[in-house]
mmCIF file of the N, C-alpha and C atoms, coordinates in Angstrom:
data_MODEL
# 
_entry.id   MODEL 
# 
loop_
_atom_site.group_PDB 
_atom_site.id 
_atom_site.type_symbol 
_atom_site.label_atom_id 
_atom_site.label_alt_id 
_atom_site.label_comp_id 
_atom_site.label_asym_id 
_atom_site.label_entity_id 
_atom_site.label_seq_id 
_atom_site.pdbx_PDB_ins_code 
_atom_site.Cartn_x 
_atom_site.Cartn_y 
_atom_site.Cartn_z 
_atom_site.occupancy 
_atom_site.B_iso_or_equiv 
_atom_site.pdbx_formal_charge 
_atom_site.auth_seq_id 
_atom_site.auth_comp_id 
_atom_site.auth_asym_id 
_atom_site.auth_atom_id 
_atom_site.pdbx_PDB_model_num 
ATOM 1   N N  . UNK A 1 1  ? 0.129  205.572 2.893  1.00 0.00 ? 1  UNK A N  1 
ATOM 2   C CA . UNK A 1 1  ? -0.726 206.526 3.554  1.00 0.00 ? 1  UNK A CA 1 
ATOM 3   C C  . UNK A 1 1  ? -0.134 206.855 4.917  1.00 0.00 ? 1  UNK A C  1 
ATOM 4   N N  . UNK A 1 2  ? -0.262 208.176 5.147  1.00 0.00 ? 2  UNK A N  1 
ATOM 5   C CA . UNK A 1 2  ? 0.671  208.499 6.678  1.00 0.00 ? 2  UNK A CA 1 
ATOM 6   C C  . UNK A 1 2  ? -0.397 208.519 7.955  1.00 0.00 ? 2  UNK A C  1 
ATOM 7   N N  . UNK A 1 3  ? 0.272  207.962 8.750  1.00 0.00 ? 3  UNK A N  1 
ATOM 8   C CA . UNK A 1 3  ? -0.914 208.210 9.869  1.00 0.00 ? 3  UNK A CA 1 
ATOM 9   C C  . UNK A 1 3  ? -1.249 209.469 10.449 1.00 0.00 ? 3  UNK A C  1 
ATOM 10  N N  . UNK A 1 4  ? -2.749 209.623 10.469 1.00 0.00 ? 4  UNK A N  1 
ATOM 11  C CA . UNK A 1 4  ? -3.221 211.066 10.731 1.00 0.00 ? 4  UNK A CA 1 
ATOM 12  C C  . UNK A 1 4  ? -2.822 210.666 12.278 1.00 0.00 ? 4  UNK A C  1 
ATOM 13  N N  . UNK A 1 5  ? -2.989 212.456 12.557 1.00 0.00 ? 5  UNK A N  1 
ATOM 14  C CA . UNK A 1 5  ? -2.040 213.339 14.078 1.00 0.00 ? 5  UNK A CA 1 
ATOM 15  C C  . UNK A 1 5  ? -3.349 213.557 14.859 1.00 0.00 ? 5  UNK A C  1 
ATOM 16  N N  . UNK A 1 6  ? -3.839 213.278 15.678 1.00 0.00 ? 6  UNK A N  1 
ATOM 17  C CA . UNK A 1 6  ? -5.094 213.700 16.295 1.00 0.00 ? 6  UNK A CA 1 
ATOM 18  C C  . UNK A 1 6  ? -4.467 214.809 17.105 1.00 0.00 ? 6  UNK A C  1 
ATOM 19  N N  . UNK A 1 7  ? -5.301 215.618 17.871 1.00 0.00 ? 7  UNK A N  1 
ATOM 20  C CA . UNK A 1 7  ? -4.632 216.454 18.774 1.00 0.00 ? 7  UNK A CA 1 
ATOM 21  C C  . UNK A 1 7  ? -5.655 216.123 19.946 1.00 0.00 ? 7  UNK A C  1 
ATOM 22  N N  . UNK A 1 8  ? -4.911 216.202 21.144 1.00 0.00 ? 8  UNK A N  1 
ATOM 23  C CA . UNK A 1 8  ? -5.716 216.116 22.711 1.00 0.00 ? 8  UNK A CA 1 
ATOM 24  C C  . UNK A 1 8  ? -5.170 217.054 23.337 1.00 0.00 ? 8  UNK A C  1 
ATOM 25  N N  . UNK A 1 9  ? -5.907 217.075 24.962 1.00 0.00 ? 9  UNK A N  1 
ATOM 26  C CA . UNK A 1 9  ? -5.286 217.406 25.648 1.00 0.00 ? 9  UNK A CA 1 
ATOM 27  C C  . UNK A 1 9  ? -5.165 216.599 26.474 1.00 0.00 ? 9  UNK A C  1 
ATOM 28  N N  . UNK A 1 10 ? -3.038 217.523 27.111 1.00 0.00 ? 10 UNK A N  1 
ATOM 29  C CA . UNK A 1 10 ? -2.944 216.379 28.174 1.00 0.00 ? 10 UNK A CA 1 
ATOM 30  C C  . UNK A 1 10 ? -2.323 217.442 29.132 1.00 0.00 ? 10 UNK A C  1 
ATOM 31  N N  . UNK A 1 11 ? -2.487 216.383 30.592 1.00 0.00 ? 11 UNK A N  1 
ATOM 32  C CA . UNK A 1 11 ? -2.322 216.984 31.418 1.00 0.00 ? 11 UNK A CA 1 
ATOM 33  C C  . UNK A 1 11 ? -0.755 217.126 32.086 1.00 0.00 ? 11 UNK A C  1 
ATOM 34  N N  . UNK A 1 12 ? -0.428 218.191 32.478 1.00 0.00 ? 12 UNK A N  1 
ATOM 35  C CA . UNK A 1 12 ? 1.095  218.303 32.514 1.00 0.00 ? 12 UNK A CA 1 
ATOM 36  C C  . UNK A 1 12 ? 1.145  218.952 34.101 1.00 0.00 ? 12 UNK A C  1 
ATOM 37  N N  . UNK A 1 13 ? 2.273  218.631 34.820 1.00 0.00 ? 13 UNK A N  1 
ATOM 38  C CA . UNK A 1 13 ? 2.526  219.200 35.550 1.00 0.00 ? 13 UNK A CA 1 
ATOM 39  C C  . UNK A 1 13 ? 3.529  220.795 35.742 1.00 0.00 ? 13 UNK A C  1 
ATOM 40  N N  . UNK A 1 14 ? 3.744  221.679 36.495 1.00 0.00 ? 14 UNK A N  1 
ATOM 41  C CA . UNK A 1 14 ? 3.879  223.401 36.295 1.00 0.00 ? 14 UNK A CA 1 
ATOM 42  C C  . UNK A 1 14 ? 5.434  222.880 35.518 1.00 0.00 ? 14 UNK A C  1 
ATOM 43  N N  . UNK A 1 15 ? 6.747  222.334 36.366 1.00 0.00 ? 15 UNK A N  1 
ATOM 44  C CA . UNK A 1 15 ? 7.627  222.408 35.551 1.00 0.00 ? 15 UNK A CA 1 
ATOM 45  C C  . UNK A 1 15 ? 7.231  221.423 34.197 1.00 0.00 ? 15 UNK A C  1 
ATOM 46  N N  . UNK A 1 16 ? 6.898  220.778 34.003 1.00 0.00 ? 16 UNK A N  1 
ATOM 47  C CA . UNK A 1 16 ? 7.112  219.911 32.567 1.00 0.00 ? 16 UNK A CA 1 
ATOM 48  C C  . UNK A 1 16 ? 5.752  220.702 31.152 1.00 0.00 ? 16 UNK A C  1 
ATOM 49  N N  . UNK A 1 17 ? 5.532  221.361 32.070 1.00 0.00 ? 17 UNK A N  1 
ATOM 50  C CA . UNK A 1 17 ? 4.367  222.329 30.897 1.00 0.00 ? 17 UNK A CA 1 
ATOM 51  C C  . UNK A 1 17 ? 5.365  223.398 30.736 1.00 0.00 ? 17 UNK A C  1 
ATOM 52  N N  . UNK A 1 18 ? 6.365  223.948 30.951 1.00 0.00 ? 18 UNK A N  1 
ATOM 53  C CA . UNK A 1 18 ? 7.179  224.624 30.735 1.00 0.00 ? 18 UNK A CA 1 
ATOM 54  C C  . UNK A 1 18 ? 7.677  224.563 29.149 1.00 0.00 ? 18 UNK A C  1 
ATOM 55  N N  . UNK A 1 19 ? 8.109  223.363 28.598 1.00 0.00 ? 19 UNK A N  1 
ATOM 56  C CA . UNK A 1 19 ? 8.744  222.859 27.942 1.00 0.00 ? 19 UNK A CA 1 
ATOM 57  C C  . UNK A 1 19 ? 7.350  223.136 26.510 1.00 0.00 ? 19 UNK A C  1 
ATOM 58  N N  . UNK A 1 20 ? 6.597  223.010 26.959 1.00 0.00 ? 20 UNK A N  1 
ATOM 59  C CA . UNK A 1 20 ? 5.266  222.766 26.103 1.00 0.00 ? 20 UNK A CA 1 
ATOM 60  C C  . UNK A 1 20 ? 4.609  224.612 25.883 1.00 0.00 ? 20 UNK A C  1 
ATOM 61  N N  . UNK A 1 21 ? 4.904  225.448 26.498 1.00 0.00 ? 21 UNK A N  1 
ATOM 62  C CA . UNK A 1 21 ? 4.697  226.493 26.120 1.00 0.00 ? 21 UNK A CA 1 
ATOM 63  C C  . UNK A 1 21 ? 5.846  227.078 24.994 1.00 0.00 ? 21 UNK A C  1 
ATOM 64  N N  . UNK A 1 22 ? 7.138  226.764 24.839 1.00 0.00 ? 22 UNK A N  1 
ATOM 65  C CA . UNK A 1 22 ? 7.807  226.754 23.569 1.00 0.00 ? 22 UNK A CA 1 
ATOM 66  C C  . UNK A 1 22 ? 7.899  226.020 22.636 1.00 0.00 ? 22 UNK A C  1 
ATOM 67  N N  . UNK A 1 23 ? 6.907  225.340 22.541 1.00 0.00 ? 23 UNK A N  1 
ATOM 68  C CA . UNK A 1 23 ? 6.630  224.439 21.768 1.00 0.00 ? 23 UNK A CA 1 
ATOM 69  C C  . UNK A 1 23 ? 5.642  224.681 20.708 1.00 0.00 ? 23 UNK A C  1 
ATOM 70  N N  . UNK A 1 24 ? 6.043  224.189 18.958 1.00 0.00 ? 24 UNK A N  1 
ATOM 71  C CA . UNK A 1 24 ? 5.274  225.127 17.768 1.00 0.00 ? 24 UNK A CA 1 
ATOM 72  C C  . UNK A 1 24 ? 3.824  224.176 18.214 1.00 0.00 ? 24 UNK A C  1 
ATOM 73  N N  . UNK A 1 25 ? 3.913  223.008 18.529 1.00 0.00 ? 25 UNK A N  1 
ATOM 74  C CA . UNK A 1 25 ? 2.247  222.312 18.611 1.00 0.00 ? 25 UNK A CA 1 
ATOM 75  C C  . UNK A 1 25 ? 1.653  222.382 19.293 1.00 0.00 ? 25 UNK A C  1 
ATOM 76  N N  . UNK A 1 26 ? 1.329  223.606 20.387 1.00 0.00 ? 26 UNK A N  1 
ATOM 77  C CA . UNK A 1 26 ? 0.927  223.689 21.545 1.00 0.00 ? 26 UNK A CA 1 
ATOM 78  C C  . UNK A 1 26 ? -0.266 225.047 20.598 1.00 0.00 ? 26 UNK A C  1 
ATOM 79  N N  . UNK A 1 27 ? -1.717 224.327 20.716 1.00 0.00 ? 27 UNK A N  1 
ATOM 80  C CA . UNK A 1 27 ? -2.703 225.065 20.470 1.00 0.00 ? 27 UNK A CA 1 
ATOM 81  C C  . UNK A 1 27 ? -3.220 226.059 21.013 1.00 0.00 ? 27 UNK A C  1 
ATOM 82  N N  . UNK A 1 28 ? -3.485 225.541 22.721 1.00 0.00 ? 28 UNK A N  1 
ATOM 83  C CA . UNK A 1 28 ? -4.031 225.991 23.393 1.00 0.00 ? 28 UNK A CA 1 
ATOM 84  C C  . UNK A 1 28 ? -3.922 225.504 25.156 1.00 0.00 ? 28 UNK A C  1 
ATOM 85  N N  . UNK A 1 29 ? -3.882 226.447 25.842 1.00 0.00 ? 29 UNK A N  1 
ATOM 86  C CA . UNK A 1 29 ? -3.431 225.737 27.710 1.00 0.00 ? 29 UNK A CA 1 
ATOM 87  C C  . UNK A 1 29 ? -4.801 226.299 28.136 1.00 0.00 ? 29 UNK A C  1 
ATOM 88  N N  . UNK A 1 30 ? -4.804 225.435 29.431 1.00 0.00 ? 30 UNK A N  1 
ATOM 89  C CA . UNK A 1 30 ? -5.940 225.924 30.864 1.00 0.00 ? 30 UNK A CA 1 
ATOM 90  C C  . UNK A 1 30 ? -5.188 225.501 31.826 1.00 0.00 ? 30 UNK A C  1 
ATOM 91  N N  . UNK A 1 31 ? -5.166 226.252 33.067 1.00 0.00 ? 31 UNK A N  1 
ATOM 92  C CA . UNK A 1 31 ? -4.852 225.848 34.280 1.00 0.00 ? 31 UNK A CA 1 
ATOM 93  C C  . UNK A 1 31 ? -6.122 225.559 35.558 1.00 0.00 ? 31 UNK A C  1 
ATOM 94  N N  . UNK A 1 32 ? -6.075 224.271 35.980 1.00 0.00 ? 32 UNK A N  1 
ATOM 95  C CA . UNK A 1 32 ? -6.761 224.032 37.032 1.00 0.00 ? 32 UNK A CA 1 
ATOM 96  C C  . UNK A 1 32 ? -5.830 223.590 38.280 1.00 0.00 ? 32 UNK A C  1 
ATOM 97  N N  . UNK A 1 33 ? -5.910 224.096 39.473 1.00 0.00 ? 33 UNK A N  1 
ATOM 98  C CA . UNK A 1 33 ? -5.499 223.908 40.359 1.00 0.00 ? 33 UNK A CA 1 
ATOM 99  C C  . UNK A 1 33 ? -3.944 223.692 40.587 1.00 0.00 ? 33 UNK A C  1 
ATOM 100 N N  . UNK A 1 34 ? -3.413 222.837 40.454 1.00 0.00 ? 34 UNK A N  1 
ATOM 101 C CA . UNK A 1 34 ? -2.113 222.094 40.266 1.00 0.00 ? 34 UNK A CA 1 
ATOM 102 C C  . UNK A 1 34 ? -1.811 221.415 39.024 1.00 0.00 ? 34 UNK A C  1 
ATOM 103 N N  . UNK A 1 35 ? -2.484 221.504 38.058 1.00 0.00 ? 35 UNK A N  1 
ATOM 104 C CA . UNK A 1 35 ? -1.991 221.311 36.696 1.00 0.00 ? 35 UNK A CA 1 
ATOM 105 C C  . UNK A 1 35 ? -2.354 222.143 35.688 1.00 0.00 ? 35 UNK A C  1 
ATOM 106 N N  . UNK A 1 36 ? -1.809 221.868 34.632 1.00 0.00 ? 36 UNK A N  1 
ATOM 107 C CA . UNK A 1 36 ? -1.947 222.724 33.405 1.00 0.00 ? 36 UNK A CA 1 
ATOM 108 C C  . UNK A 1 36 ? -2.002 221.732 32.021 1.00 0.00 ? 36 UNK A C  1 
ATOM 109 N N  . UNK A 1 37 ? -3.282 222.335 31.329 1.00 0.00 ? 37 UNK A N  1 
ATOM 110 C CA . UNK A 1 37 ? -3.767 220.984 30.117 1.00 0.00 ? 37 UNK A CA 1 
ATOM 111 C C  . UNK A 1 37 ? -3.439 221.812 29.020 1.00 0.00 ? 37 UNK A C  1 
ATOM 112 N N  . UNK A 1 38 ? -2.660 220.995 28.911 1.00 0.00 ? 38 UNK A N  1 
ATOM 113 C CA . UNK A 1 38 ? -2.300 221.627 27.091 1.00 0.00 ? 38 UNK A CA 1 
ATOM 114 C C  . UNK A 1 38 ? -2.864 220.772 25.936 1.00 0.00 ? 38 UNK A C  1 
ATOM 115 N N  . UNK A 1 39 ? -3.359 221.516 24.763 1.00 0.00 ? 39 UNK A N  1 
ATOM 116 C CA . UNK A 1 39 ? -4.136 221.338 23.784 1.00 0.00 ? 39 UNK A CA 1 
ATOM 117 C C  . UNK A 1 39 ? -2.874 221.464 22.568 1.00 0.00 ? 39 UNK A C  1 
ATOM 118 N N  . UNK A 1 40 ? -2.473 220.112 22.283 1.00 0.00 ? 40 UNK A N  1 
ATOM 119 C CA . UNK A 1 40 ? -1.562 219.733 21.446 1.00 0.00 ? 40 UNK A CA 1 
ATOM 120 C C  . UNK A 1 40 ? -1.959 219.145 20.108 1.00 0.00 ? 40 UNK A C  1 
ATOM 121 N N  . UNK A 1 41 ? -1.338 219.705 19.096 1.00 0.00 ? 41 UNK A N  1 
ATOM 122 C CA . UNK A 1 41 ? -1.844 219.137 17.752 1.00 0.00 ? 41 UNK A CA 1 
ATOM 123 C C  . UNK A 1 41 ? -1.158 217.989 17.314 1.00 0.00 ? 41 UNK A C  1 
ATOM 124 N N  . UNK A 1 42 ? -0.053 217.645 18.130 1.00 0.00 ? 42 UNK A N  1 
ATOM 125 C CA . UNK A 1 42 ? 0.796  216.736 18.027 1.00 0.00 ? 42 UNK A CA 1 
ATOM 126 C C  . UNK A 1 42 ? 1.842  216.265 19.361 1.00 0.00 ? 42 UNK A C  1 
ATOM 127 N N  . UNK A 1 43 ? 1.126  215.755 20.177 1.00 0.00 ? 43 UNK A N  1 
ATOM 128 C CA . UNK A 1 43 ? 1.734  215.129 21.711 1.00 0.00 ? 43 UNK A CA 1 
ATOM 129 C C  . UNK A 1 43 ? 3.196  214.306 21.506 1.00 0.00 ? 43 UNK A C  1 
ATOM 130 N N  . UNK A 1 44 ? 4.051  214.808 22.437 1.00 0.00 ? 44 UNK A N  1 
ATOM 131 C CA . UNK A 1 44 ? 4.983  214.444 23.074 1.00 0.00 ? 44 UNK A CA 1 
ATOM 132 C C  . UNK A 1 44 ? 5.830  214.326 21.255 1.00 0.00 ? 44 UNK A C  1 
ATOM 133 N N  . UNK A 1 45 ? 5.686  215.172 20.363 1.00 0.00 ? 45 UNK A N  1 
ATOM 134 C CA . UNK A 1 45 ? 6.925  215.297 19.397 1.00 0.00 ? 45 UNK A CA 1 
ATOM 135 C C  . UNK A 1 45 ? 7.259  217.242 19.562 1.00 0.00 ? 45 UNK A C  1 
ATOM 136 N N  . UNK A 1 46 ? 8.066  216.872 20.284 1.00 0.00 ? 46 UNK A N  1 
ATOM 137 C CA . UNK A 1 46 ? 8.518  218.845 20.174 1.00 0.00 ? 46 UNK A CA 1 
ATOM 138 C C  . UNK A 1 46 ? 8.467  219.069 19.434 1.00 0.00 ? 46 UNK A C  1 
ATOM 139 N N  . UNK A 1 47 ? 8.157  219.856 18.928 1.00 0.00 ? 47 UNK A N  1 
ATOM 140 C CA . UNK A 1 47 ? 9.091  221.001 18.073 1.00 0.00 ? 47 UNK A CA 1 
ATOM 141 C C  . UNK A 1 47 ? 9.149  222.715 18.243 1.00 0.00 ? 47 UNK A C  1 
ATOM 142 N N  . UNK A 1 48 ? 10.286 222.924 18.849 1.00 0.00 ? 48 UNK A N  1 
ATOM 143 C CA . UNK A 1 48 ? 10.563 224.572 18.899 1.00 0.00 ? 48 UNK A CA 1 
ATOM 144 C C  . UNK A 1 48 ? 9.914  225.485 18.192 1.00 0.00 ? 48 UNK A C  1 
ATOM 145 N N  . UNK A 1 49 ? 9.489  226.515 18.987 1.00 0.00 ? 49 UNK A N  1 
ATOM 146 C CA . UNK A 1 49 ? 9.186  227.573 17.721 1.00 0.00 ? 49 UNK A CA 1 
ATOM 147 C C  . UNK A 1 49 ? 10.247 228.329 17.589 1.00 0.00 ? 49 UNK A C  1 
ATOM 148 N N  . UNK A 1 50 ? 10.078 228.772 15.932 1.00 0.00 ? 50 UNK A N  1 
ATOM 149 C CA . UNK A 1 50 ? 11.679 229.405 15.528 1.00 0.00 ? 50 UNK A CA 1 
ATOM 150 C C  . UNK A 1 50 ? 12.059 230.379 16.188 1.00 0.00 ? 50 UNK A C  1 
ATOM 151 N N  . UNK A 1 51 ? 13.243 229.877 16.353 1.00 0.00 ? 51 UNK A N  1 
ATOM 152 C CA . UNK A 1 51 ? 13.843 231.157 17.182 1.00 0.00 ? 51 UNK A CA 1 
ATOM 153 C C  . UNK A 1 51 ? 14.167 230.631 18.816 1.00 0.00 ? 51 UNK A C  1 
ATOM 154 N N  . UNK A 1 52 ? 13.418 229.874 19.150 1.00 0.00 ? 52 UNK A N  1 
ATOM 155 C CA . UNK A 1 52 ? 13.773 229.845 20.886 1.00 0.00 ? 52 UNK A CA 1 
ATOM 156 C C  . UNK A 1 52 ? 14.795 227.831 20.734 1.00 0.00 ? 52 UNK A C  1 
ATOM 157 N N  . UNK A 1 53 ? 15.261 228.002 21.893 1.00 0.00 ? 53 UNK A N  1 
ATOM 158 C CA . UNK A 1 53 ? 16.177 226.919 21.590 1.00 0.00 ? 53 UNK A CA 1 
ATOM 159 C C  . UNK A 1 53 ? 15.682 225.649 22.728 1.00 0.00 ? 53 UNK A C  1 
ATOM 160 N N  . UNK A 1 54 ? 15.779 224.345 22.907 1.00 0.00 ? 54 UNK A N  1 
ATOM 161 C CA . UNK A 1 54 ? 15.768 223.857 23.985 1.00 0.00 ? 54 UNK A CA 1 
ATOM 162 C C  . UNK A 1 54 ? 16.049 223.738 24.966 1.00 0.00 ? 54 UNK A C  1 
ATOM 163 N N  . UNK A 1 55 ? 15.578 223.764 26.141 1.00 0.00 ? 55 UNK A N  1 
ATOM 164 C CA . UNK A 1 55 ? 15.526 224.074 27.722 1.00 0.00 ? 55 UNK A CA 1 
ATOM 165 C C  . UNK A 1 55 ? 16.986 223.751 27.895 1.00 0.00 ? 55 UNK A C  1 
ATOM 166 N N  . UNK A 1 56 ? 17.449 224.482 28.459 1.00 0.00 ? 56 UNK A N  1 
ATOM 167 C CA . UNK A 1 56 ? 18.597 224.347 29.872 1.00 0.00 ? 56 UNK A CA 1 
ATOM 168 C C  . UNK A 1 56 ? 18.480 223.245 31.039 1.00 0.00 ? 56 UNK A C  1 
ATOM 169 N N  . UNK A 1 57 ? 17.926 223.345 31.026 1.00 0.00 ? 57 UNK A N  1 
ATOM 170 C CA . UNK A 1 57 ? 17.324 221.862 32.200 1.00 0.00 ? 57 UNK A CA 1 
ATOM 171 C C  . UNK A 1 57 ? 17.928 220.322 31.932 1.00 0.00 ? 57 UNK A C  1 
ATOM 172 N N  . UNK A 1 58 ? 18.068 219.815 30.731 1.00 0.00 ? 58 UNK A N  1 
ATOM 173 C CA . UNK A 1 58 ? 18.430 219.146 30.080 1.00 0.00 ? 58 UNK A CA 1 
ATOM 174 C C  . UNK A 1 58 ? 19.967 218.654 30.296 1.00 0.00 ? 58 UNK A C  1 
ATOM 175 N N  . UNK A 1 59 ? 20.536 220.005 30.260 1.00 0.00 ? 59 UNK A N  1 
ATOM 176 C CA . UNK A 1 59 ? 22.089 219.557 31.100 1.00 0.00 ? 59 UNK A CA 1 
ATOM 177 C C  . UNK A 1 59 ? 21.952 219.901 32.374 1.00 0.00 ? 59 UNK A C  1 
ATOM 178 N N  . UNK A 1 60 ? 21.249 220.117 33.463 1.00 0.00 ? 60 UNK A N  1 
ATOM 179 C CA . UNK A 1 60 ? 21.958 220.278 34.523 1.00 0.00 ? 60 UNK A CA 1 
ATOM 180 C C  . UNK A 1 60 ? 22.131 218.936 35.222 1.00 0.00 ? 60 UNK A C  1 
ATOM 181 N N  . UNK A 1 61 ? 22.433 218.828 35.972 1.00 0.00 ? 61 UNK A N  1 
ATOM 182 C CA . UNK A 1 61 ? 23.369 217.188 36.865 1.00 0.00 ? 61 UNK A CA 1 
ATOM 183 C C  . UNK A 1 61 ? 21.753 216.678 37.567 1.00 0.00 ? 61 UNK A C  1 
ATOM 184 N N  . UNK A 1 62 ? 21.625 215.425 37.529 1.00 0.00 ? 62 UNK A N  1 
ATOM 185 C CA . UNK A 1 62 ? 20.449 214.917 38.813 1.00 0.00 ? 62 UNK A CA 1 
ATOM 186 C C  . UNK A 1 62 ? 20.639 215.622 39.743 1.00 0.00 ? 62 UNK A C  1 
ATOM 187 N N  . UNK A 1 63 ? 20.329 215.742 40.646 1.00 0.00 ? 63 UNK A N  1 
ATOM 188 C CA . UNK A 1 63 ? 19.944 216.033 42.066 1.00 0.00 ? 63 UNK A CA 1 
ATOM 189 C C  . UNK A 1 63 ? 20.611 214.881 42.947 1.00 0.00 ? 63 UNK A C  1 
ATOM 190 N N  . UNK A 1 64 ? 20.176 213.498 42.400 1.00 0.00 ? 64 UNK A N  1 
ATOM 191 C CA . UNK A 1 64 ? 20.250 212.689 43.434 1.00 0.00 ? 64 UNK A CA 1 
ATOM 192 C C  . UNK A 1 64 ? 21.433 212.067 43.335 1.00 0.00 ? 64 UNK A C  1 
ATOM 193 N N  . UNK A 1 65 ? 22.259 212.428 42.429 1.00 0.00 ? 65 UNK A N  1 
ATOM 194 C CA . UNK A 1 65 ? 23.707 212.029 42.026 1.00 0.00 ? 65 UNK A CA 1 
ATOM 195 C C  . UNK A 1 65 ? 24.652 212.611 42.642 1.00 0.00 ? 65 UNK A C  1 
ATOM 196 N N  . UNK A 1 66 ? 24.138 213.927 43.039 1.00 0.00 ? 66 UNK A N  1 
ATOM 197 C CA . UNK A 1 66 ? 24.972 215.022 43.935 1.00 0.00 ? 66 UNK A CA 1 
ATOM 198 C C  . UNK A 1 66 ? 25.624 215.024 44.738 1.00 0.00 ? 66 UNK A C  1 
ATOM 199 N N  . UNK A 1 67 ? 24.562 214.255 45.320 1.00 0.00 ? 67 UNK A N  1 
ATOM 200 C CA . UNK A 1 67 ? 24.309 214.115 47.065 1.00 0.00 ? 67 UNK A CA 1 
ATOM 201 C C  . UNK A 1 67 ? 25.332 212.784 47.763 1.00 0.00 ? 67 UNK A C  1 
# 
């Protein structure tokens, strides 16, 4: 038997909700103040919607490695 997927929401901050608006399990968003709650049918497993590819962000260098 597979384990059932609940869906919640969770709370994300502006860049890391980024990632979650191209995302196929993303139901539904609200924004309050300084965050943004996304309504996920399936938390923290991406999956792309067809057609768009994964963030750029991913390769760029730390910051704090730079320096």
């Amino acid at each position: 038997m597979s384990p059932k997927k609940v869906d919640a929401w969770i709370s994300r901050g502006i860049l890391s909700a980024c990632e979650c608006f191209s995302c196929a399990n993303k139901l539904a968003h609200r924004f309050k103040e300084t965050k943004i709650y996304i309504h996920c049918k399936d938390p923290c497993n991406y999956k792309p919607i067809r057609g768009v590819e994964k963030s750029a962000l991913d390769k760029l260098e730390d910051i704090e490695q730079l320096v």
